[in-house]
C-alpha positions in Angstrom: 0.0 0.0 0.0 1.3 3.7 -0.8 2.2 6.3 1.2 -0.4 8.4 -0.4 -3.1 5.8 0.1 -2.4 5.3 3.7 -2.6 8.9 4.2 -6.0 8.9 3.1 -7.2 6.5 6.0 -9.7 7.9 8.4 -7.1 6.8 11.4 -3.6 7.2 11.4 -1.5 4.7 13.7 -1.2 7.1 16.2 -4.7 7.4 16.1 -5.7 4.1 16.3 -2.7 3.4 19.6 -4.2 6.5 21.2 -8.0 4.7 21.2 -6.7 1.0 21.5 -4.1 1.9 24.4 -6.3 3.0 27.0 -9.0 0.8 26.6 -6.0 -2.5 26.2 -4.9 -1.1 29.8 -8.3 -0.9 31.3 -9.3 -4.3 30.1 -5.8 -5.6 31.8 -5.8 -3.5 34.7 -9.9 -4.5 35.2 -9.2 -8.7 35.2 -5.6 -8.5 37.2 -7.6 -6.6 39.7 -10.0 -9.2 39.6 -7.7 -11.7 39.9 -5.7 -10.1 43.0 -9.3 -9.8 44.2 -10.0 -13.2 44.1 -6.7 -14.1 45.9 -7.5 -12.0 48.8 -10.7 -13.8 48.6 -9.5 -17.2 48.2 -7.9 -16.3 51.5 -11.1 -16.3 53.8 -11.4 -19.9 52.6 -13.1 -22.5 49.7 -16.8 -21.4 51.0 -15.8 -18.0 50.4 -13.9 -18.2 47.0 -16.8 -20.9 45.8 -19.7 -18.5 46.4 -17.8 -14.9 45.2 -17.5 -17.4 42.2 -21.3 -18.5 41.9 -22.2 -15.2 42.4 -19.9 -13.2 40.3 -21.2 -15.5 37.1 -24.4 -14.1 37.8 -22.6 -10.7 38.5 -21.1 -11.1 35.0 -25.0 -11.8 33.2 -25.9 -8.6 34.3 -23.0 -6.6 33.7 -22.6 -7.7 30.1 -26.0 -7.0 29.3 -25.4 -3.5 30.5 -22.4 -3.4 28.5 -24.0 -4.6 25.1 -26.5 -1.8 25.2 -23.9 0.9 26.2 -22.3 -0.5 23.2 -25.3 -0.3 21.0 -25.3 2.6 22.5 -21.8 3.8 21.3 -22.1 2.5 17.6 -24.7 5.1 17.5 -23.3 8.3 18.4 -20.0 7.2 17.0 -21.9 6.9 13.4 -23.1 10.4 14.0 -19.6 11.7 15.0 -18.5 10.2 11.8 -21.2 12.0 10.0 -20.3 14.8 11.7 -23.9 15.6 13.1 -22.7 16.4 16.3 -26.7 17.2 17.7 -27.8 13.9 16.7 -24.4 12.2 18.4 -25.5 14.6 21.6 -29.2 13.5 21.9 -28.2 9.4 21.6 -25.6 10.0 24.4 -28.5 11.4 26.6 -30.8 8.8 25.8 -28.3 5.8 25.9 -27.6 7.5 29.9 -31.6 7.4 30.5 -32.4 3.9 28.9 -29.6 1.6 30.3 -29.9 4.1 34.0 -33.3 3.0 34.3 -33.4 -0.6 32.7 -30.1 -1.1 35.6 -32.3 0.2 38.6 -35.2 -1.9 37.3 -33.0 -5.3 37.1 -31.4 -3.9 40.7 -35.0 -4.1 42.6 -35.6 -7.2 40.8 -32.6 -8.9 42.2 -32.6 -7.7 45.5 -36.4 -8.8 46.0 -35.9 -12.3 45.0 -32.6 -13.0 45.9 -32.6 -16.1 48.3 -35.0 -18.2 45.3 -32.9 -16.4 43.0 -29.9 -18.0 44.2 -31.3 -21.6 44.8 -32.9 -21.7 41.4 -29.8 -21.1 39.9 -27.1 -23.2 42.5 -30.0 -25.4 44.0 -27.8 -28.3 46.4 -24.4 -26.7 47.2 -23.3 -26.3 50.6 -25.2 -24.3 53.5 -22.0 -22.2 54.5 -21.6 -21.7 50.2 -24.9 -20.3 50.1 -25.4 -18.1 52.9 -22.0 -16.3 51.9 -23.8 -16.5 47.9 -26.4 -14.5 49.7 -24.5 -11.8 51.7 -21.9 -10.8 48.4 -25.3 -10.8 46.5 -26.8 -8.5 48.3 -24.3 -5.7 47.5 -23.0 -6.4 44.1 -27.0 -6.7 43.4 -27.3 -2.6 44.9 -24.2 -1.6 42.4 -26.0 -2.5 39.6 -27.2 1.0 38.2 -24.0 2.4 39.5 -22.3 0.2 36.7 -24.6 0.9 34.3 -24.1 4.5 34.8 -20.6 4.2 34.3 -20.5 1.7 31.2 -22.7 4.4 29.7 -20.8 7.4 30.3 -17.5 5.2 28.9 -18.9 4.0 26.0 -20.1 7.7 25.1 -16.7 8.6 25.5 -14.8 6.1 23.6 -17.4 6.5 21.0 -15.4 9.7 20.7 -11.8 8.1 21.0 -11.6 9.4 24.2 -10.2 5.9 26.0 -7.8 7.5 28.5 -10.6 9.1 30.7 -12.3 6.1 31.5 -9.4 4.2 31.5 -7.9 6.8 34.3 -11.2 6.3 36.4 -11.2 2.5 36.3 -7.5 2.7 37.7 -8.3 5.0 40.7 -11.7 2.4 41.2 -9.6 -0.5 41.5 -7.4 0.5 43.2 -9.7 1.7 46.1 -10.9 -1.8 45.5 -8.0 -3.5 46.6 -7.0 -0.7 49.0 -10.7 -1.5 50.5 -10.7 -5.2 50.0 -7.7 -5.5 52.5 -9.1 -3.3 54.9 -12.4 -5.1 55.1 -10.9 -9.0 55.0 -8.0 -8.2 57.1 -8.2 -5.9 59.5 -12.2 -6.2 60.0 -12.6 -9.3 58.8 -15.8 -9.0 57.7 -14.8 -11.8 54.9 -17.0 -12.1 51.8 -19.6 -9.0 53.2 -16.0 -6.6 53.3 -15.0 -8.0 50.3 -18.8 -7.0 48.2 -19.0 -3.9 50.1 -15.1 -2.3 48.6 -16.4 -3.4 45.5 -19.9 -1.3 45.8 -17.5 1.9 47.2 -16.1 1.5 44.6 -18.3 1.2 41.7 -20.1 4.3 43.1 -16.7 6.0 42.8 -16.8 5.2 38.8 -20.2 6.5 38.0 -19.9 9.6 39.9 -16.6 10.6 38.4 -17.5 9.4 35.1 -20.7 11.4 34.6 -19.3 14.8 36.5 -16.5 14.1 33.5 -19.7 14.4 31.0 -20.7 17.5 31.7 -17.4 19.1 30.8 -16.9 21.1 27.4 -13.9 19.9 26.0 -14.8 17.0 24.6 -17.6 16.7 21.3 -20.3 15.2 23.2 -21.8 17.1 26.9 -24.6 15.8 28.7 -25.7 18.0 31.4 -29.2 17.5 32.5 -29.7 14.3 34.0 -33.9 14.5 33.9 -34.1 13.5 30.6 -37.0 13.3 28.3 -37.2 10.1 26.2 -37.1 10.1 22.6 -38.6 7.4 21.8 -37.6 6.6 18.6 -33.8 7.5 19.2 -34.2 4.5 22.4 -35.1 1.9 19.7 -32.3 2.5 18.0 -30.2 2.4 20.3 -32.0 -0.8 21.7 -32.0 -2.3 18.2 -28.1 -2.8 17.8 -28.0 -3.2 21.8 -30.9 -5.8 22.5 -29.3 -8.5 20.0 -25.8 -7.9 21.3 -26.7 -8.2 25.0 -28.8 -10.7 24.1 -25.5 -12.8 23.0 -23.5 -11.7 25.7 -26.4 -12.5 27.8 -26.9 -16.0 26.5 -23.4 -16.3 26.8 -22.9 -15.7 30.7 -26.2 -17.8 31.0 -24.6 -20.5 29.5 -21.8 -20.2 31.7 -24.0 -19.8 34.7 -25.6 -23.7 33.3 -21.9 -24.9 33.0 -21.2 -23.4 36.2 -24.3 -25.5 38.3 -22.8 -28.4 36.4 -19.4 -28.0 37.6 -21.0 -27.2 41.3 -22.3 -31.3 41.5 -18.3 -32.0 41.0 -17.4 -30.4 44.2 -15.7 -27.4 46.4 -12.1 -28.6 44.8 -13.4 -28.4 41.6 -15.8 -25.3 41.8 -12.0 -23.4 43.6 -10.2 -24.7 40.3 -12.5 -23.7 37.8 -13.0 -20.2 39.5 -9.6 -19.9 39.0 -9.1 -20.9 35.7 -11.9 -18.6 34.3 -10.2 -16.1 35.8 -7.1 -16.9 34.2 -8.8 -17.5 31.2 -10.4 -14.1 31.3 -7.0 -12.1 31.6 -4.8 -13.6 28.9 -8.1 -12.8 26.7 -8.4 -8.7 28.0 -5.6 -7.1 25.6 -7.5 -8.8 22.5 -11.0 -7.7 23.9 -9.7 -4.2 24.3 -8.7 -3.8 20.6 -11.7 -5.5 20.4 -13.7 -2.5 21.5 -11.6 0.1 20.3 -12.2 -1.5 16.8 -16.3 -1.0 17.2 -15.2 2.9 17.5 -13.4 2.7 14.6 -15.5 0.6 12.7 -18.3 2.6 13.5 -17.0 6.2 13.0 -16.0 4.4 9.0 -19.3 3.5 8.3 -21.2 6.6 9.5 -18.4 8.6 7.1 -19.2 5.9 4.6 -16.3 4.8 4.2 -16.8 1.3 4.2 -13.4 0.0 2.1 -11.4 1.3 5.7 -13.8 -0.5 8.0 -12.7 -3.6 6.4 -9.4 -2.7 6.5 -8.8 -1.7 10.1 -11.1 -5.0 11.0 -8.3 -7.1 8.9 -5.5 -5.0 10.8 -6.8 -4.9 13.6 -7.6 -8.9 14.1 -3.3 -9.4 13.0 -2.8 -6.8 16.6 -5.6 -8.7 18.1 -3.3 -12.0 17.7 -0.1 -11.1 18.6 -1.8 -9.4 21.4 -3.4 -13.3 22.4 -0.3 -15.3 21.6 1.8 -12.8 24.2 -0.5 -12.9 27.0 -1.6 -16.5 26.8 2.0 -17.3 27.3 2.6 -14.9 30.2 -0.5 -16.2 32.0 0.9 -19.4 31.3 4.2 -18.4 33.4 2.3 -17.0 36.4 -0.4 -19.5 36.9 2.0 -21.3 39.4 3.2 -18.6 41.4 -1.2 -17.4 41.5 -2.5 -20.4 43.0 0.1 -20.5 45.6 -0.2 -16.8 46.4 -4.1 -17.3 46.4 -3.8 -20.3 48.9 -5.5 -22.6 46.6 -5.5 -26.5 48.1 -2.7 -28.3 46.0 -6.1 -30.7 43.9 -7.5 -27.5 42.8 -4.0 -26.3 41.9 -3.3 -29.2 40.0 -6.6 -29.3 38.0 -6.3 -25.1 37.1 -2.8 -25.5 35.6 -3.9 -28.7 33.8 -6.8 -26.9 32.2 -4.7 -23.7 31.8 -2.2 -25.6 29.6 -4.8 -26.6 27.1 -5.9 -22.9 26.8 -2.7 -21.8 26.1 -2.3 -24.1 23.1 -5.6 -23.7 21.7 -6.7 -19.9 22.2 -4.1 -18.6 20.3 -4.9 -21.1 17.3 -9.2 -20.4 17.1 -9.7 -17.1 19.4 -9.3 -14.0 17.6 -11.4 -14.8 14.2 -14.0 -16.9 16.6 -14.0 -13.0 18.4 -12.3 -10.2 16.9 -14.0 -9.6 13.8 -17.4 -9.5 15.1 -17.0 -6.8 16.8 -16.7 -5.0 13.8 -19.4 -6.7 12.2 -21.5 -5.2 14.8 -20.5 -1.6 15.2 -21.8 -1.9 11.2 -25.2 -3.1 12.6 -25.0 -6.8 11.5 -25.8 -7.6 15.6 -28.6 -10.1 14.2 -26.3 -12.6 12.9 -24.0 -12.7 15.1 -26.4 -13.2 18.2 -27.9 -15.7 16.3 -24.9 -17.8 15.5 -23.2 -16.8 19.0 -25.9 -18.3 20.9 -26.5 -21.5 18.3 -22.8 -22.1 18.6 -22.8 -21.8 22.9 -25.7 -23.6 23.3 -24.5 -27.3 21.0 -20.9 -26.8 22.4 -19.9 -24.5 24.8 -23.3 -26.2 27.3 -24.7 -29.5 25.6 -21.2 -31.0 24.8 -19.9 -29.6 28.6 -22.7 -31.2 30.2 -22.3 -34.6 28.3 -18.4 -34.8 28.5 -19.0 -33.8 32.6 -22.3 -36.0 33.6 -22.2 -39.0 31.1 -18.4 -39.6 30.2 -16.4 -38.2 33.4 -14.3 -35.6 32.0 -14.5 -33.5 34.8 -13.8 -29.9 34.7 -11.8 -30.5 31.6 -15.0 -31.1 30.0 -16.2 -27.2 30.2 -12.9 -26.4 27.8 -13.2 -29.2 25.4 -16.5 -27.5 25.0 -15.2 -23.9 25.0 -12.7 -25.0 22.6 -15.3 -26.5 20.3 -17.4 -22.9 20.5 -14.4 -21.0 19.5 -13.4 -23.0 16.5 -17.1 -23.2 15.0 -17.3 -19.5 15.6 -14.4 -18.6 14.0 -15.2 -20.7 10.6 -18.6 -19.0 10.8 -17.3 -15.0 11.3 -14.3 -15.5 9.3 -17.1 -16.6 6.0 -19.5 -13.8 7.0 -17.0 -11.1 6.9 -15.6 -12.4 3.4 -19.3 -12.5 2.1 -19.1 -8.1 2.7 -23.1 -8.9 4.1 -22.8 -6.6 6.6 -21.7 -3.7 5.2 -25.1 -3.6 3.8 -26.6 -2.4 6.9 -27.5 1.1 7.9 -27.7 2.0 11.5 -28.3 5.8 11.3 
């Protein structure tokens, strides 16, 4: 490619490190937070760990949900930025803030009411001292709730404007009050899983406050001031029609988890502590490739609304090569630490054993079937094709990542290995199916503004 062609592009590299940087560092920073907040945890004991695990995948539902919509919410206004109809990008911010604010306090009151039946529906027969410290973590993650939706609102709004550092600056002061708080409340309180749920609430208020006093400031394209908003209706479905079908996969996604998870719960506390673990490891040497992930949906997005849609397949082909690297690198520095994590999290040498076993196996497959199973969907949707790839997101999850688990676990003993040979299945269909669609140039027939 010329020198004169790459000149033309809508993103110059520095550009593009300036958005995916930031929101890389976030996504890092986020899950080994989570991780050193699951050591402290693992700490208090195997009840303890077990149920901040059973909880957190409900936790996780939830969150995701919220997320999807913000992002729905974000391919919106950054269409409009890149049609440069900064009124229009104005009035989706404000109705993105009052449609996921009020779905959030909605779910919040839901939760909290039925909580104990909540919890037994879902975990049903694990042990008494697993459930009642289920129920107390529960309680407060469920109160954070709008407080998160608040914040993955105001975020996306900003990256949607390739503003990454701000939010990235705000999720490093939160977790860090986190862990600050976390090892106040376990060890010199010890209020154990309770002190634990209440440093994460602190600081999830923390976010959403900062966040949206941040919003109100002129220097940056998009201001939301007033917080009594009006609805405009037919701005919300909008919005809701490129967010409802992505949280509806990611969604589907933690649900399936959540099915896995009450599969993996008849094995045993060993085995519940190992997989905890592993997911978690799992989680971080996948956070670099979901950050370029979502700082590709700006891009992508802010292409399409110029209509330019020969550069959103370009940075989506550029991108996925980063994306790769980015896997290959991380998988193999997880990889190096997952010794030195379970002993520092006090894990019982079975469920030690079993999480590096399983951990080897992800280290050799993710970096083979990952990033096309992932990667280029996100582009797929910030161009509005969010349809598809619900559709063949959950079809794919459902026959492999849940009915194959559940066989290989109940019927032919695999144990917790069983949830990866699934996983592993999931990612490799997925990654035939994306890879074909985005050849086929299907979705860069859709118009979302």
């Amino acid at each position: 490619m010329t020198e004169k062609v790459k000149q033309q592009h809508m993103f110059s590299n520095k550009m593009i490190a300036g958005i995916l940087i930031p929101v890389v560092l976030e996504q890092l920073l986020n899950s080994i937070m989570g991780t050193a907040d699951t050591m402290m945890v693992s700490n208090i004991g195997s009840a303890a760990i077990s149920a901040v695990s059973l909880v957190d995948s409900i936790n996780i539902l939830v969150i995701q949900a919220f997320s999807a919509l913000a992002a729905g919410g974000a391919i919106v206004c950054s269409q409009y930025i890149g049609q440069q109809n900064k009124k229009m990008a104005n009035e989706s911010a404000r109705q993105v803030l009052f449609i996921i604010t009020a779905i959030s306090i909605a779910v919040s009151v839901l939760c909290l009411g039925f909580k104990k039946p909540l919890l037994r529906l879902i975990f049903g027969s694990v042990e008494a001292d697993v459930m009642r410290a289920s129920e107390t973590y529960f309680f407060y993650t469920a109160i954070s709730f709008p407080f998160i939706a608040a914040y993955d609102s105001a975020a996306s709004i900003f990256r949607a404007q390739e503003n990454t550092k701000g939010p990235m600056l705000i999720s490093m002061i939160s977790n860090a009050m986190n862990i600050v708080g976390n090892a106040i409340m376990i060890w010199i309180f010890h209020m154990g899983v309770a002190g634990a749920a209440i440093s994460t609430l602190v600081s999830r208020i923390f976010c959403a406050v900062v966040v949206l006093i941040q919003l109100r400031k002129d220097r940056q394209p998009i201001v939301v001031r007033a917080y009594l908003i009006r609805p405009d209706w037919a701005m919300i479905r909008r919005i809701l029609g490129i967010g409802i079908p992505s949280g509806v996969e990611n969604s589907m996604f933690q649900l399936g988890k959540l099915a896995i998870q009450s599969t993996v719960s008849t094995l045993g506390t060993t085995a519940i502590a190992a997989q905890a673990m592993t997911n978690i490891l799992e989680n971080l040497n996948g956070m670099a490739a979901i950050g370029i992930g979502v700082g590709l949906m700006t891009i992508v997005g802010q292409c399409m609304g110029a209509d330019r849609k020969d550069e959103a397949v370009y940075y989506i082909k550029k991108l996925s090569v980063i994306a790769e690297v980015a896997i290959i690198v991380s998988c193999l520095l997880v990889f190096a630490l997952t010794g030195p994590v379970t002993v520092l999290g006090g894990m019982e040498p079975a469920s030690a054993k079993m999480c590096f076993h399983m951990v080897i196996w992800i280290t050799i497959v993710k970096p083979i079937v990952w990033t096309l199973a992932f990667i280029p969907a996100y582009g797929l949707r910030a161009a509005g094709d969010v349809k598809f790839s619900m559709a063949a997101s959950c079809i794919t999850m459902w026959l492999c990542r849940f009915c194959l688990c559940v066989i290989l676990i109940r019927f032919l003993g695999f144990g917790t290995m069983g949830v990866w040979i699934g996983m592993f299945a999931d990612w490799t269909v997925r990654a035939v199916i994306f890879t074909w669609r985005f050849h086929s140039r299907r979705w860069l027939r859709y118009k979302v503004i």
